[in-house]
N, CA, C and O atoms as a MOPAC input file, in Angstrom:
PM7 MOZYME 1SCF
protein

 N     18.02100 1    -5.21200 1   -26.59000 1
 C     16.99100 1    -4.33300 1   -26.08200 1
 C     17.58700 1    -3.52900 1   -24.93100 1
 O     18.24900 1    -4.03700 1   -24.02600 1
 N     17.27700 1    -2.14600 1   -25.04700 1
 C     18.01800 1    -1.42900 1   -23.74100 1
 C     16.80600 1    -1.25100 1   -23.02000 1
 O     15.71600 1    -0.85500 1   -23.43300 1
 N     17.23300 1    -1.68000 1   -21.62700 1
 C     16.50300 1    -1.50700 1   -20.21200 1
 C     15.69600 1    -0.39900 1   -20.59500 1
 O     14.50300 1    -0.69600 1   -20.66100 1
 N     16.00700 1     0.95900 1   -20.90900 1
 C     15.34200 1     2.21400 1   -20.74100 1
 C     13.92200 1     1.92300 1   -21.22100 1
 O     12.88100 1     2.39400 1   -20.76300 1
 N     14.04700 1     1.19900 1   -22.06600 1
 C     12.07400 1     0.80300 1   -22.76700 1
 C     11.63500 1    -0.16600 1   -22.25600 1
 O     10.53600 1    -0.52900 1   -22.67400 1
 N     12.11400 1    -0.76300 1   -21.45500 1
 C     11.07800 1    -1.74700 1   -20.51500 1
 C     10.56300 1    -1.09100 1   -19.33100 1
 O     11.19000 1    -0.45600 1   -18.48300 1
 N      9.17700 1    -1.37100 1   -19.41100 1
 C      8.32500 1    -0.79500 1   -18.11600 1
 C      7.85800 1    -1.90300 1   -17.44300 1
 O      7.51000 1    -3.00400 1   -17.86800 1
 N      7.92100 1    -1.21600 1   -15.76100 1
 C      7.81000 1    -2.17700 1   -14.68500 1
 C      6.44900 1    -1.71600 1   -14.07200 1
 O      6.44200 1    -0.53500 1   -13.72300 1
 N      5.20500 1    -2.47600 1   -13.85700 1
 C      4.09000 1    -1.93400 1   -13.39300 1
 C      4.30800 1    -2.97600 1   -11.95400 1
 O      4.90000 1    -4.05400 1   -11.99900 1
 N      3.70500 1    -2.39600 1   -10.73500 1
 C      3.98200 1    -2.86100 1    -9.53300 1
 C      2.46200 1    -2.67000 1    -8.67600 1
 O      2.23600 1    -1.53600 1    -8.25500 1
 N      1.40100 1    -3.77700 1    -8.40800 1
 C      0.16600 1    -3.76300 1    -7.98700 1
 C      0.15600 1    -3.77300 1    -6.57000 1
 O      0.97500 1    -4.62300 1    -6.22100 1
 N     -0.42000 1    -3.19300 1    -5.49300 1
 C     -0.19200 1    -3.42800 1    -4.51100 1
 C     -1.64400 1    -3.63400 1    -3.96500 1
 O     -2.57200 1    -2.85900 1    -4.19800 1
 N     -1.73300 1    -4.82600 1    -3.17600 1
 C     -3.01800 1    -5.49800 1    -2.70000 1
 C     -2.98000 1    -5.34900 1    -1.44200 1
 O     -1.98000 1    -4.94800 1    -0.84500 1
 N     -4.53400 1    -5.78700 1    -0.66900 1
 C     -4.18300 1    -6.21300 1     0.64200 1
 C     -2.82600 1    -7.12100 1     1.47000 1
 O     -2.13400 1    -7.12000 1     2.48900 1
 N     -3.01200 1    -7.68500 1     0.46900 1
 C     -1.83400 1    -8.70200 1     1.64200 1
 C     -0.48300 1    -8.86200 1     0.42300 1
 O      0.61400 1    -9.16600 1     0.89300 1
 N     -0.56600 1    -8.70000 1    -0.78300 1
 C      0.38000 1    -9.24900 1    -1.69400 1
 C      0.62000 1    -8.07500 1    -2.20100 1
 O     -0.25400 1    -7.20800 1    -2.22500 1
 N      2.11200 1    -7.84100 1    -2.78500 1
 C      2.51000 1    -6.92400 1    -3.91100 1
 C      2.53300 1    -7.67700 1    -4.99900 1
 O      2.74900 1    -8.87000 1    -4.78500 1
 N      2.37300 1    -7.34400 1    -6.13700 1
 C      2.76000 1    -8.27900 1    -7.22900 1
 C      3.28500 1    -6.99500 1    -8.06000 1
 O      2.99200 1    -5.80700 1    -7.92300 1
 N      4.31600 1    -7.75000 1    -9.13000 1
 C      5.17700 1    -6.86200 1   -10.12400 1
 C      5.83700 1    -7.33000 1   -11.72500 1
 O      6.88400 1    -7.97600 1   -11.78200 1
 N      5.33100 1    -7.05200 1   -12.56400 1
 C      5.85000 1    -7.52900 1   -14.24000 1
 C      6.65400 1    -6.18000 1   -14.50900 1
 O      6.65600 1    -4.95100 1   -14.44100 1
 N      7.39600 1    -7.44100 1   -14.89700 1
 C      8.59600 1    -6.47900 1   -16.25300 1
 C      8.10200 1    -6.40100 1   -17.68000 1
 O      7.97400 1    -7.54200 1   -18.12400 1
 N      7.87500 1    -5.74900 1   -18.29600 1
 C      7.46400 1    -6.26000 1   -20.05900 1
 C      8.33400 1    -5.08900 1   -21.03800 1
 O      8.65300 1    -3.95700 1   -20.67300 1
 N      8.52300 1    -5.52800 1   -21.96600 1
 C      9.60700 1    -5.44000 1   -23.23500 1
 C      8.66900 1    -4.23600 1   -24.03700 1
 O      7.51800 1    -3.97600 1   -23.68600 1
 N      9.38500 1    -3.53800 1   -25.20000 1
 C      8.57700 1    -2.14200 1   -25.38200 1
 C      7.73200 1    -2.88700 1   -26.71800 1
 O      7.22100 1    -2.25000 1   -27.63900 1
 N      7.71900 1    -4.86400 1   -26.53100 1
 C      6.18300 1    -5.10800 1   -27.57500 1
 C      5.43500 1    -5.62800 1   -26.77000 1
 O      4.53900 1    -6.28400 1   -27.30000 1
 N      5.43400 1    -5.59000 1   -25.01400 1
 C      4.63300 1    -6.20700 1   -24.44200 1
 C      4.67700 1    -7.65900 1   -24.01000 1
 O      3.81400 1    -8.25800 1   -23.36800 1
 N      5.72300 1    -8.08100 1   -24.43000 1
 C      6.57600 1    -9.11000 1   -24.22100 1
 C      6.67800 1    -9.36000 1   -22.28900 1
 O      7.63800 1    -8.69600 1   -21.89700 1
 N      6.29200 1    -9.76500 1   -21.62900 1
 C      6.27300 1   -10.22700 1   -20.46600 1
 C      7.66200 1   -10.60200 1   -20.06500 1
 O      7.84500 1   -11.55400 1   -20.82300 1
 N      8.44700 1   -10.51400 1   -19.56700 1
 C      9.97000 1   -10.38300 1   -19.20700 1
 C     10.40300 1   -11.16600 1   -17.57500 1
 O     11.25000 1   -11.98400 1   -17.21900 1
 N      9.49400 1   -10.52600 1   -17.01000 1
 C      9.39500 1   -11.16800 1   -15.74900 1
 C      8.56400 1   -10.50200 1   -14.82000 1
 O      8.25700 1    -9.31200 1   -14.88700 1
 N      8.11100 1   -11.52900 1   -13.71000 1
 C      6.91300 1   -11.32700 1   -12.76700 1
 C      7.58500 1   -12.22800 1   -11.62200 1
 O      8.33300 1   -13.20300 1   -11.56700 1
 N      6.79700 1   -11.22700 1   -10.59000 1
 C      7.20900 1   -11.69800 1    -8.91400 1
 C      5.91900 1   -11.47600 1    -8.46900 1
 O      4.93000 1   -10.98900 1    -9.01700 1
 N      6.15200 1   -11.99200 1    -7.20800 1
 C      4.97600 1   -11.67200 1    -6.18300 1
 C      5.48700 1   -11.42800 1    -4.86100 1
 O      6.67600 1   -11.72900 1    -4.74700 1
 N      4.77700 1   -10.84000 1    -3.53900 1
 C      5.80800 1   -10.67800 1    -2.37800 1
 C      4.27400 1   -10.82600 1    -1.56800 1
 O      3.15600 1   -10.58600 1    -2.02500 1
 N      4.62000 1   -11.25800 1    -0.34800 1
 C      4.03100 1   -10.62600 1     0.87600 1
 C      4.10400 1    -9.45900 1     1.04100 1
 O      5.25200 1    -9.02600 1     1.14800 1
 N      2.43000 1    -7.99300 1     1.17700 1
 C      2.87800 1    -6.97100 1     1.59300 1
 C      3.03900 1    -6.92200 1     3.09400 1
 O      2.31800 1    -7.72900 1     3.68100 1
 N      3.69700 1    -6.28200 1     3.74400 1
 C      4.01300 1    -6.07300 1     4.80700 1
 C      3.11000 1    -5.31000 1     5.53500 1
 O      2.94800 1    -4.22100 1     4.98500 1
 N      2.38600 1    -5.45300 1     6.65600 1
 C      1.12800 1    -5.15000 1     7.25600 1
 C      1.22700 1    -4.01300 1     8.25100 1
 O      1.86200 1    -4.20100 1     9.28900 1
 N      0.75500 1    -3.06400 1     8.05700 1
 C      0.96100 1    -1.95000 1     9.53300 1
 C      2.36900 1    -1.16500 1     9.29500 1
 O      2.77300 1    -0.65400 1    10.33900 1
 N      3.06100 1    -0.98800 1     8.36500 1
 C      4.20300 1    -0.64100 1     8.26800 1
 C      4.79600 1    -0.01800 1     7.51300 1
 O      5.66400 1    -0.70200 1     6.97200 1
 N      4.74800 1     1.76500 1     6.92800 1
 C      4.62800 1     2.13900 1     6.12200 1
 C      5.69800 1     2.16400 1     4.99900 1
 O      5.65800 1     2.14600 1     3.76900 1
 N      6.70000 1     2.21500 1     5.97000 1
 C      8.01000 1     1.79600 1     5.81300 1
 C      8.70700 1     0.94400 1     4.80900 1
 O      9.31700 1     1.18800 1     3.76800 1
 N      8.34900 1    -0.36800 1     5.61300 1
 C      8.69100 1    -1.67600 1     4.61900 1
 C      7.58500 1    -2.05800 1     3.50900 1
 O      7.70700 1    -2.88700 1     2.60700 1
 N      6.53200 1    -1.28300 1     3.79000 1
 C      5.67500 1    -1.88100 1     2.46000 1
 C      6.72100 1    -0.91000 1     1.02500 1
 O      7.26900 1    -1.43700 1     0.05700 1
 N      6.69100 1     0.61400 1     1.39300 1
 C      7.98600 1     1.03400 1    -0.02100 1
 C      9.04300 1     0.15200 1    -0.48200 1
 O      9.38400 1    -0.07100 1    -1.64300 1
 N      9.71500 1    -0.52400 1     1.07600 1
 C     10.95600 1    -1.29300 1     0.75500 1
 C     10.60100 1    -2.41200 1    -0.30200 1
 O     11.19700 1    -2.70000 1    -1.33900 1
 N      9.54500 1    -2.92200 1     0.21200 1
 C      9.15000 1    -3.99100 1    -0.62200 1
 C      8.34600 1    -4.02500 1    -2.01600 1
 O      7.82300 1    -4.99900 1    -2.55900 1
 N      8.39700 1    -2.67800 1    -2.44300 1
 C      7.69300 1    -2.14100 1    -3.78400 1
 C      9.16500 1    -1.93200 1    -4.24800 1
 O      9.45900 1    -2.18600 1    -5.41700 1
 N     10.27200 1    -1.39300 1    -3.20600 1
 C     11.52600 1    -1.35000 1    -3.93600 1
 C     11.81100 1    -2.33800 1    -4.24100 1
 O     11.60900 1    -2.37300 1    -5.45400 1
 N     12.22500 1    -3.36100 1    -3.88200 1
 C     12.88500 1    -5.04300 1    -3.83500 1
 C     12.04700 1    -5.44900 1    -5.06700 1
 O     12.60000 1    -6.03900 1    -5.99600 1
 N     10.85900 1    -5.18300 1    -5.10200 1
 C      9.98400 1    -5.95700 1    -6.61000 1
 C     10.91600 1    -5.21400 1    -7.47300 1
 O     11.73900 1    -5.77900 1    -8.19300 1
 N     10.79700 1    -4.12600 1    -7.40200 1
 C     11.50300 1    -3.45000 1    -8.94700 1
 C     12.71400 1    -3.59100 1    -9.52000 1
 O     13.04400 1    -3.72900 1   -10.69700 1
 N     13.56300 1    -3.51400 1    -8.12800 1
 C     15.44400 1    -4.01400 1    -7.82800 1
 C     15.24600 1    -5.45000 1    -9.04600 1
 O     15.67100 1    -5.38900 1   -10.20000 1
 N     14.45400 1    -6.77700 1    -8.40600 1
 C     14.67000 1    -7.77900 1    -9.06300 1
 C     14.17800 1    -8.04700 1   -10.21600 1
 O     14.82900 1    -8.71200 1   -11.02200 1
 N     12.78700 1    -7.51800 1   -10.53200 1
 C     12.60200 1    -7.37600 1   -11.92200 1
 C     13.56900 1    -6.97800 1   -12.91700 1
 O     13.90100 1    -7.65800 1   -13.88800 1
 N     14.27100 1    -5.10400 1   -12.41900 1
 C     15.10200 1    -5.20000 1   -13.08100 1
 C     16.40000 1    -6.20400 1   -13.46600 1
 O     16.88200 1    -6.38000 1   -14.58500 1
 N     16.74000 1    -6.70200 1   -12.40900 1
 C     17.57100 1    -7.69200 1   -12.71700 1
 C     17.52200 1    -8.77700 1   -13.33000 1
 O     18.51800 1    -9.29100 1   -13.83900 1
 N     16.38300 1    -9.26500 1   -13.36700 1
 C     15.89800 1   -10.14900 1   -13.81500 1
 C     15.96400 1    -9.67600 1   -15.38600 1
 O     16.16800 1   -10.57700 1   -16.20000 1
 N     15.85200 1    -8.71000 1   -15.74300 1
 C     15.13700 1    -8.22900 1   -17.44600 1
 C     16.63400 1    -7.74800 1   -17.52300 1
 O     16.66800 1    -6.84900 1   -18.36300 1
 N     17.58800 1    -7.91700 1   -17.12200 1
 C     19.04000 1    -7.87600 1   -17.58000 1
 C     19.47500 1    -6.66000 1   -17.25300 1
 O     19.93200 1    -6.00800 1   -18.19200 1
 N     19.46700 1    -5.95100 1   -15.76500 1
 C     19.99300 1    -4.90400 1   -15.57900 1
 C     19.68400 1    -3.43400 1   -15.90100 1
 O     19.51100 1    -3.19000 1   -17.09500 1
 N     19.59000 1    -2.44400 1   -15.05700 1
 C     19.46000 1    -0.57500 1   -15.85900 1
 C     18.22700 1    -0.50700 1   -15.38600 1
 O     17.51600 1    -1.36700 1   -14.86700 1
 N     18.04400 1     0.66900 1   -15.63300 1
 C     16.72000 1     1.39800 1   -15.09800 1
 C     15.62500 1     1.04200 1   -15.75200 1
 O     15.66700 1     1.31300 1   -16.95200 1
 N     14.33700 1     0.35800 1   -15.24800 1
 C     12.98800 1     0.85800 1   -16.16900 1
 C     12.39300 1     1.94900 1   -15.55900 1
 O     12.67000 1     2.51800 1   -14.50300 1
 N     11.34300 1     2.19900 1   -16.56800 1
 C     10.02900 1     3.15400 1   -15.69600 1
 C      9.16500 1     2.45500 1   -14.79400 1
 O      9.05300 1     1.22900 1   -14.81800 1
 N      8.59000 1     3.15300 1   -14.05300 1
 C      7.87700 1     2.46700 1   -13.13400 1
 C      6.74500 1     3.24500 1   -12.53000 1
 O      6.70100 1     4.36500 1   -12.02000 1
 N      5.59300 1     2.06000 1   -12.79800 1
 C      4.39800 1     2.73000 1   -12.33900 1
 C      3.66800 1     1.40800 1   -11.50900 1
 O      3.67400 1     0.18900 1   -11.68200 1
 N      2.76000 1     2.74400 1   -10.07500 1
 C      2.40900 1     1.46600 1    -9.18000 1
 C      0.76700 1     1.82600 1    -8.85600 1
 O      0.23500 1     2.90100 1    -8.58300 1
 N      0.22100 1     0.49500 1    -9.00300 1
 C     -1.38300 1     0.51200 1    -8.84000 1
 C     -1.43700 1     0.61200 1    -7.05900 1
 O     -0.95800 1    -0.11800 1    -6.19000 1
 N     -2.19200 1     1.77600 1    -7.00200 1
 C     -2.38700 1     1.59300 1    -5.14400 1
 C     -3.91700 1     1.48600 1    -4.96700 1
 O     -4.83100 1     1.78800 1    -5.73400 1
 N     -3.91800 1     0.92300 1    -3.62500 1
 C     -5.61400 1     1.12400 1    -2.96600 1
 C     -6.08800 1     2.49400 1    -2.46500 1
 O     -5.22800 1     2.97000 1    -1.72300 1
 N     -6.80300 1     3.03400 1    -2.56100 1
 C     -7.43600 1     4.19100 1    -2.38800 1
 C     -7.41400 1     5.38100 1    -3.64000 1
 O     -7.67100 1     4.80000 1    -4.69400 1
 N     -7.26500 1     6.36800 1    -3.79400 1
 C     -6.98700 1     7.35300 1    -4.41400 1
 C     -5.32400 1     8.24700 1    -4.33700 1
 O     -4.76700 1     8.56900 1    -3.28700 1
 N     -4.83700 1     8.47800 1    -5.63000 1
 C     -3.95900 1     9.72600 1    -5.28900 1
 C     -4.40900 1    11.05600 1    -5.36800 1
 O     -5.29300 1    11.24200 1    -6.20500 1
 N     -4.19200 1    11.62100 1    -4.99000 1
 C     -4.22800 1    13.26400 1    -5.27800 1
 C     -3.18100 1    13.48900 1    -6.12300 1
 O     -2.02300 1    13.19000 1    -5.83000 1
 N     -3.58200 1    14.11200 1    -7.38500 1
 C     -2.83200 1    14.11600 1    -8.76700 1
 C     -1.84500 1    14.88400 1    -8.60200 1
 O     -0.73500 1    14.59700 1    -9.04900 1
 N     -2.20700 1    16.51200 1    -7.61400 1
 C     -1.30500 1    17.58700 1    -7.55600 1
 C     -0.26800 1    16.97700 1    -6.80200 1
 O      0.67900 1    16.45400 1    -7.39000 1
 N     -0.35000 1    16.98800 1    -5.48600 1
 C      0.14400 1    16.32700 1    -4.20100 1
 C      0.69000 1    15.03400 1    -4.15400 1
 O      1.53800 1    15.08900 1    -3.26400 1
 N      0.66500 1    13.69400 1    -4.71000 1
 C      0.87200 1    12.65800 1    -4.96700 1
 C      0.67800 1    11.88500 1    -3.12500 1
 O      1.31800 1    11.02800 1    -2.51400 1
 N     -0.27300 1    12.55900 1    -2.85600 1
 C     -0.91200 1    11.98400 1    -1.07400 1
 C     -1.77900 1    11.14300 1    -1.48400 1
 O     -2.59600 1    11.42400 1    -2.36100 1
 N     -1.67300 1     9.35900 1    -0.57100 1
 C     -2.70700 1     8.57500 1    -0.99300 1
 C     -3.52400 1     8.72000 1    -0.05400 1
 O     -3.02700 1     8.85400 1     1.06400 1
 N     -4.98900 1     8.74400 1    -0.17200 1
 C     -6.04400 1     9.31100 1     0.54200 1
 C     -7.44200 1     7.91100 1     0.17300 1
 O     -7.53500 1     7.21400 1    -0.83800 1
 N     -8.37900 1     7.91700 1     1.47000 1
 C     -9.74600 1     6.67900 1     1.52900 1
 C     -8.65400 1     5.83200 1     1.35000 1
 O     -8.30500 1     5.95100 1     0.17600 1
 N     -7.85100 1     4.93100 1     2.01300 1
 C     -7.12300 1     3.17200 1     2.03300 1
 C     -7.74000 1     3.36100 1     3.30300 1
 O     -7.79700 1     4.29100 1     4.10700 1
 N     -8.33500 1     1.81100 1     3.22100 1
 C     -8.61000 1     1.20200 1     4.15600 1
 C     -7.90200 1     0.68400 1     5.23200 1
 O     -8.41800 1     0.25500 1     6.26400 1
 N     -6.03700 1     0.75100 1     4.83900 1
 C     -5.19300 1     0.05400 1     5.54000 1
 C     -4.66900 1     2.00300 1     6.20900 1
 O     -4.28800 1     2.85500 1     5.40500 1
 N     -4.77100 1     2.23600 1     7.47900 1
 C     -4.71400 1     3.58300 1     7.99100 1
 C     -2.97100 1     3.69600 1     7.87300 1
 O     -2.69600 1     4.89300 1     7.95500 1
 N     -1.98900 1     3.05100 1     7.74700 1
 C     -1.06400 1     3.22800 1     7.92800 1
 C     -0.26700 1     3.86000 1     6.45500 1
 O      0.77100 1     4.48100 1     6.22700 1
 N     -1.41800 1     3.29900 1     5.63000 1
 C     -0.98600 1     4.42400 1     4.18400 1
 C     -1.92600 1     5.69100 1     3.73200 1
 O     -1.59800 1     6.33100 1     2.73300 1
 N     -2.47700 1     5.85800 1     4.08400 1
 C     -3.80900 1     7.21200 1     4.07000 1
 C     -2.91100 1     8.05400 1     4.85500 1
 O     -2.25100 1     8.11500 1     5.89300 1
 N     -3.38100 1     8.91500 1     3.36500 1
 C     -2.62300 1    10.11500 1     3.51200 1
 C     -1.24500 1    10.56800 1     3.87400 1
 O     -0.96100 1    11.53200 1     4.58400 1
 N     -0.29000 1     9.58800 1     3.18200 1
 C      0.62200 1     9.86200 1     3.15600 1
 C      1.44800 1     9.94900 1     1.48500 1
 O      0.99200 1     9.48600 1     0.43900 1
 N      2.58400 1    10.58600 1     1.64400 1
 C      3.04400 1    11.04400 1     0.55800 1
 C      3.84800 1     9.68100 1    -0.47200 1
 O      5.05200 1     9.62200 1    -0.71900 1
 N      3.05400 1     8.93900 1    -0.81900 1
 C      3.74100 1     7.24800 1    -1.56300 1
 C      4.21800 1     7.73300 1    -2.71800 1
 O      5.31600 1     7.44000 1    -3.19100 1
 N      3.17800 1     8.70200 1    -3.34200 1
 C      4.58100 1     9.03200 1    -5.01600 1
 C      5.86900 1     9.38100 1    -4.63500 1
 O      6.82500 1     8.63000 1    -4.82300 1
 N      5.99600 1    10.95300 1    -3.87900 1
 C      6.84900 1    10.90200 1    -3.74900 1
 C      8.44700 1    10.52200 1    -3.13300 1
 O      9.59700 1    10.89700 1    -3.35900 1
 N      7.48000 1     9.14600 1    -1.85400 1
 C      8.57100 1     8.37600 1    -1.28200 1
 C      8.85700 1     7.61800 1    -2.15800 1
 O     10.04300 1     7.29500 1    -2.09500 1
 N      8.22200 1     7.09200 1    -3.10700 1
 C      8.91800 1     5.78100 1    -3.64300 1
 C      9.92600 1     6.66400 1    -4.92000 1
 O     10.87200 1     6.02300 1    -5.37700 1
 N      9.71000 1     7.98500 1    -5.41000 1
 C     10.69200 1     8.45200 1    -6.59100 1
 C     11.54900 1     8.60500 1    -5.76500 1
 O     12.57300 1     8.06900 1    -6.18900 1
 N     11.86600 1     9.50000 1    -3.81800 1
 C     13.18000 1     9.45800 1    -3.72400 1
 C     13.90200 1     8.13800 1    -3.26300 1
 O     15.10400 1     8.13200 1    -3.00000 1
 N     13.22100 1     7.18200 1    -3.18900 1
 C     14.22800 1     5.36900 1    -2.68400 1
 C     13.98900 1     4.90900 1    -3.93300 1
 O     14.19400 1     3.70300 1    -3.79400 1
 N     13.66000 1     5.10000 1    -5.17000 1
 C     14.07100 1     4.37300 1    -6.26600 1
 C     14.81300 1     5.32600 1    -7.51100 1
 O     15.08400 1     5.03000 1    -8.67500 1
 N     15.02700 1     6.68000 1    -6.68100 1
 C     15.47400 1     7.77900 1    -6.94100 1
 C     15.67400 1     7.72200 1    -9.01700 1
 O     16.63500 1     7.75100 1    -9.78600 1
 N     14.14100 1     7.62800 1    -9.17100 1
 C     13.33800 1     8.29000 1   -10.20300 1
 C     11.70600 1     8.14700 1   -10.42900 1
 O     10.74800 1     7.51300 1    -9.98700 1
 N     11.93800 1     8.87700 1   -11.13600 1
 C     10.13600 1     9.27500 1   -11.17500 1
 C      9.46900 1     8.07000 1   -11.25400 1
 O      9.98000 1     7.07800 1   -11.77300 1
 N      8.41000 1     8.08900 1   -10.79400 1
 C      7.65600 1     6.63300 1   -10.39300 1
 C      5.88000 1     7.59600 1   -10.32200 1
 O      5.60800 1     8.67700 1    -9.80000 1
 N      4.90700 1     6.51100 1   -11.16600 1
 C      3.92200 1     7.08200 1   -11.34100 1
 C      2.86600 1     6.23000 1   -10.52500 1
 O      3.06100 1     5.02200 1   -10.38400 1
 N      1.98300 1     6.71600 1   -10.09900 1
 C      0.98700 1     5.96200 1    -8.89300 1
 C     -0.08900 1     6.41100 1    -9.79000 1
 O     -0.10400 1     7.53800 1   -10.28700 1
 N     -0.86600 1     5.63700 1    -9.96200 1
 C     -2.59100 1     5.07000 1    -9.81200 1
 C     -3.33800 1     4.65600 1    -8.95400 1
 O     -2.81500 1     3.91500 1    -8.12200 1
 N     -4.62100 1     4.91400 1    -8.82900 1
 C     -5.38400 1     4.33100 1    -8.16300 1
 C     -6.73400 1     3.23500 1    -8.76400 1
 O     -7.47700 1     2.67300 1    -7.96000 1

C-alpha cells in the first residue's frame, strides 16, 4: 500500500488532540492521542504536527493527506478560525499555518 492513499484525520478538543491513520478501505492503521497544549498558539500546531509526523510513521512512512476537525468555525475563503471559545485560536490563520509546517495542503473543518 503506498502512503499517498492513506488519510490522516486529526480532532482537536478542549484539552486533547486525538489522530487516526486509515488505509484507502478504511482499515484503521493507527491512532494517538496527545495533551492539547493550553494558551499557546504555537505549540498546539506543533502538536497537530507531532500527531501526523507519528501516525505517519507509524502507517510505514511518506506523506498522507490530512484533514483537521477544529472548535469554532473556518472561514472557507480565508481559512481564519473564528467563535473558539479558547481566545488564543480565534481568528487566526490555522489552515494555512498548519499547510506551511506540514508543508502540504491540510484541510480544516469545523
Amino acid at each position: 500500500m503506498t502512503l499517498s492513499h492513506i488519510r490522516i484525520g486529526v480532532d482537536v478538543g478542549e484539552t486533547h488532540i486525538m489522530g487516526i491513520a486509515l488505509a484507502p478501505d478504511n482499515e484503521v492503521l493507527a491512532e494517538v492521542q496527545a495533551d492539547k497544549p493550553q494558551d499557546d498558539y504555537d505549540a498546539t500546531l506543533i502538536a497537530i504536527a507531532d500527531i501526523v509526523t507519528n501516525l505517519e510513521r507509524s502507517a510505514n512512512g511518506g506523506t498522507a493527506s490530512v484533514g483537521v476537525g477544529l472548535p469554532g468555525s473556518v472561514v472557507p475563503k480565508t481559512g481564519i478560525l473564528q467563535n473558539v471559545r479558547q481566545g488564543y485560536l480565534d481568528q487566526r490563520p490555522v489552515r494555512d499555518d498548519l499547510t506551511k509546517l506540514l508543508r502540504r495542503l491540510v484541510r480544516c473543518v469545523s
